[in-house]
Steps between C-alpha positions, in 0.01 A plus 500: 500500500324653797521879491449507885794244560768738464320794724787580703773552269323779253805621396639193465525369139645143339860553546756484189724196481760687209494792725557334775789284432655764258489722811654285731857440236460892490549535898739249528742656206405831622632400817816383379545753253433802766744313702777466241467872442555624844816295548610547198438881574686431865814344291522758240476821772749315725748385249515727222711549294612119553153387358589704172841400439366136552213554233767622264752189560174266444275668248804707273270800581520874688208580720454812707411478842178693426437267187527194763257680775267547267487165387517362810147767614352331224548162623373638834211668387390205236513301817243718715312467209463146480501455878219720458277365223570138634329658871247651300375203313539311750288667740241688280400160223174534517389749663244724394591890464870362503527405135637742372828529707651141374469596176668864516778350670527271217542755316708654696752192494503487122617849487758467757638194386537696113662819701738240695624333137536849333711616769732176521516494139606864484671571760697185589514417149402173558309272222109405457429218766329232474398513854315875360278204296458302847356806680307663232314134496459541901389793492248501244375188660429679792317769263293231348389355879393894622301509138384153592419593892353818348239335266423228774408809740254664214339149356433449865312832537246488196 
């Protein structure tokens, strides 16, 4: 190829397909997850002690209401988070002097998605999920498309 065809876009570099798409499931679940978190959040400050007493008839199980809040922050946060890297990937795949800001975030998820399984699993005494399996995957598919976009970026600058 050319080396003067691609003058304009110098910081421009061949975008990251894994990245790219892995990015886009993140935004759209971080979307729904930040969502489910803030009315979720709504329900529980509004109704209560009503929300409790129904976990307990469902589940056979006594939370506290700050057991439940911070679950429910978790959800909220892990949302951002994904809302976040899904953005992120989304707008900075490929970009030179960007690289390095898709793959902290992946890092970022895998940690809070560990923190969010700890604390459900402890606090809420709820089991190991298999849906902990789906996101771990997810997530360090995303990792593997910032590594990717990352070592696109360098090859492309030797």
């Amino acid at each position: 190829m050319n080396k003067y065809m691609n003058m304009n876009n110098k910081n421009m570099s061949r975008k990251n397909g894994t990245l790219k798409w892995v990015g886009l499931v993140e935004l759209i679940m971080g979307a729904l997850n930040l969502s489910n978190g803030l009315l979720s959040m709504y329900v529980l400050f509004s109704q209560g002690q009503a929300v409790l007493d129904e976990i307990q008839k469902n589940n056979n199980i006594t939370v506290t209401m700050s057991e439940m809040t911070i679950s429910v922050l978790v959800t909220v946060v892990l949302g951002a988070a994904m809302l976040a890297a899904g953005l992120i990937a989304m707008m900075f795949n490929g970009i030179k002097g960007k690289e390095k800001l898709p793959f902290i975030m992946g890092i970022i998820l895998l940690v809070c998605i560990l923190a969010s399984n700890i604390i459900n699993i402890v606090m809420l005494r709820s089991s190991f999920s298999l849906s902990f399996i789906l996101w771990v995957v997810i997530h360090g598919l995303y990792l593997y498309g910032a590594y990717r976009n990352k070592q696109n970026i360098e090859t492309e600058n030797l």
